[in-house]
C-alpha positions as CSV (number, residue, x, y, z in Angstrom):
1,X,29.6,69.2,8.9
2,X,31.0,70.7,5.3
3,X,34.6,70.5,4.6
4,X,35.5,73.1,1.8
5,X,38.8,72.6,0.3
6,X,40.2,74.3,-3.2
7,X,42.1,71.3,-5.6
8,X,43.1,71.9,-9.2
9,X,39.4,71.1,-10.0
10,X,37.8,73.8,-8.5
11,X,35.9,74.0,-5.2
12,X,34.9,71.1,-3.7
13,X,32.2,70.3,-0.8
14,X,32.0,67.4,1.4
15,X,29.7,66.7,4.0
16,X,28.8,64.1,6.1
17,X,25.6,63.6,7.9
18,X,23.3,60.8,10.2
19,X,21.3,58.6,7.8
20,X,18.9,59.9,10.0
21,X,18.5,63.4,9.8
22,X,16.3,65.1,7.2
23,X,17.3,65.1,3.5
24,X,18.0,68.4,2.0
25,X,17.9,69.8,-0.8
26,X,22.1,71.1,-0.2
27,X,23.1,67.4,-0.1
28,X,23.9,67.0,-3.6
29,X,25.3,63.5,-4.0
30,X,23.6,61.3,-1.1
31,X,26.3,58.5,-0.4
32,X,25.4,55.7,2.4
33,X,29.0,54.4,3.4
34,X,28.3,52.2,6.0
35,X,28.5,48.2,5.5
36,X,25.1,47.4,6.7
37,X,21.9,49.1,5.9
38,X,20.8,51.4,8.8
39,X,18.0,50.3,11.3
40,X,14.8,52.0,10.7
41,X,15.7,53.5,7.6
42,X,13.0,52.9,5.0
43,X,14.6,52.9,1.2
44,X,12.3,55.5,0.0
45,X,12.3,57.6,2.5
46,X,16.4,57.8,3.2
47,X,17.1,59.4,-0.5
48,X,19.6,57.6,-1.2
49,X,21.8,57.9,-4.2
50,X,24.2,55.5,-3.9
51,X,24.9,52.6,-1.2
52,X,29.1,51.8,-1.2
53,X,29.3,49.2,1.0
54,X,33.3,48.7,0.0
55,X,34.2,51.8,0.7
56,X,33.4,51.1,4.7
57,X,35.2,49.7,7.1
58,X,36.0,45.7,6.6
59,X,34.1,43.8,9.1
60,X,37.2,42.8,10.9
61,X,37.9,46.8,11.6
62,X,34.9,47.4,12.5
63,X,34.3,45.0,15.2
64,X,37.9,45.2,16.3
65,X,37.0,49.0,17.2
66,X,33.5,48.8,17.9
67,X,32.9,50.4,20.8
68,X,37.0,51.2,21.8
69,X,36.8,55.0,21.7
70,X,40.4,55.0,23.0
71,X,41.5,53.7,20.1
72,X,40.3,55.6,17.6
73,X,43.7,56.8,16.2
74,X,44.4,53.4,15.5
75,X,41.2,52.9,13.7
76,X,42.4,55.9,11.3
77,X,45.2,54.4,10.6
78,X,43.8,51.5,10.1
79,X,40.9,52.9,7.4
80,X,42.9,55.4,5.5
81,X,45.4,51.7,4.8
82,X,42.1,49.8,3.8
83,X,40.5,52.9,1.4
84,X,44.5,52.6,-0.5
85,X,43.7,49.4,-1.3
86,X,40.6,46.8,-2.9
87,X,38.0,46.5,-2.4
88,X,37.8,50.1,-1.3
89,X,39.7,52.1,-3.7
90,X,37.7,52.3,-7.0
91,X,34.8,53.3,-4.6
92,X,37.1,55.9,-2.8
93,X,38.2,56.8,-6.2
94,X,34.6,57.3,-8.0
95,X,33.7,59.6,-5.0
96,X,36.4,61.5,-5.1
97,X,35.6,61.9,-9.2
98,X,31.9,62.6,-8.0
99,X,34.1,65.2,-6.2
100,X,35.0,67.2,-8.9
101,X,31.4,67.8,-9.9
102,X,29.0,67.7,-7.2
103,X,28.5,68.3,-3.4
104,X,28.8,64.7,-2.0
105,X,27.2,64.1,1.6
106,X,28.6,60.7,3.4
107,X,25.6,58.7,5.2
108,X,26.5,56.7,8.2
109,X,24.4,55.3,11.0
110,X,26.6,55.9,13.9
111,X,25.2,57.9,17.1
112,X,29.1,59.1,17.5
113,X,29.1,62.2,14.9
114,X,32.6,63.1,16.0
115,X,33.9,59.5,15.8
116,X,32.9,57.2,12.8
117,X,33.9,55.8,9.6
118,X,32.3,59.0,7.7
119,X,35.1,61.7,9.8
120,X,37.8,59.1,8.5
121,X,36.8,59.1,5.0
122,X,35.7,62.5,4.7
123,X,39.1,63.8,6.0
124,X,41.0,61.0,3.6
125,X,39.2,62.3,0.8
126,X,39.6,66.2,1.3
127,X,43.7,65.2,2.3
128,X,43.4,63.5,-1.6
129,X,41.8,66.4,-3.5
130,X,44.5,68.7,-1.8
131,X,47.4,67.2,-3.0
């Protein structure tokens, strides 16, 4: 999924996409941002540009709405307070600078595509390149 948005810097593309799918060649910037390296997933073969394990969610959010579908409003909330702040920001902040340049596709593990960490930041970052 590719969310187009015009900022004072031009277009900008961000995608996000399952770790697992196919690499393409449209990807541009390949950015795992999940906290733990997904199963399965050889190093090599994941083309990978950059791992920002910060910019997740903290452990403590993540297990607190592992699993809690009904919840996930809060978990928003929750994420977009955590990417304002450290350890998260600088990484939030280089991505949205990779922004400015490249296409950037988010990596995350989860079998939810409508309901992970990569939605949350993807929409935080688009909402920041807006303003």
């Amino acid at each position: 999924m590719t969310r187009k948005k015009r900022s004072s810097m031009g277009l900008v593309a961000v995608r996000i996409k399952r770790v697992y799918a196919p690499p393409d060649d449209s990807d541009g910037l390949r950015v795992l941002v999940d906290r733990l390296w997904p199963r399965g997933i050889a190093r090599d073969k994941a083309r990978i540009d950059t791992w920002l394990k910060d910019v997740a969610p903290s452990h403590d959010l993540r297990r607190r709405f592992h699993a809690k579908p009904h919840l996930w409003e809060e978990f928003n909330v929750a994420y977009a307070a955590e990417l304002a702040q450290e350890p998260a920001k600088p990484h939030a902040d280089w991505v949205l600078e990779q922004l400015t340049k490249v296409t950037v596709t988010l990596l995350y593990a989860a079998s939810n595509e409508e309901r992970n960490n990569a939605v949350v930041l993807r929409d935080w970052l688009v909402a920041r390149m807006t303003k």
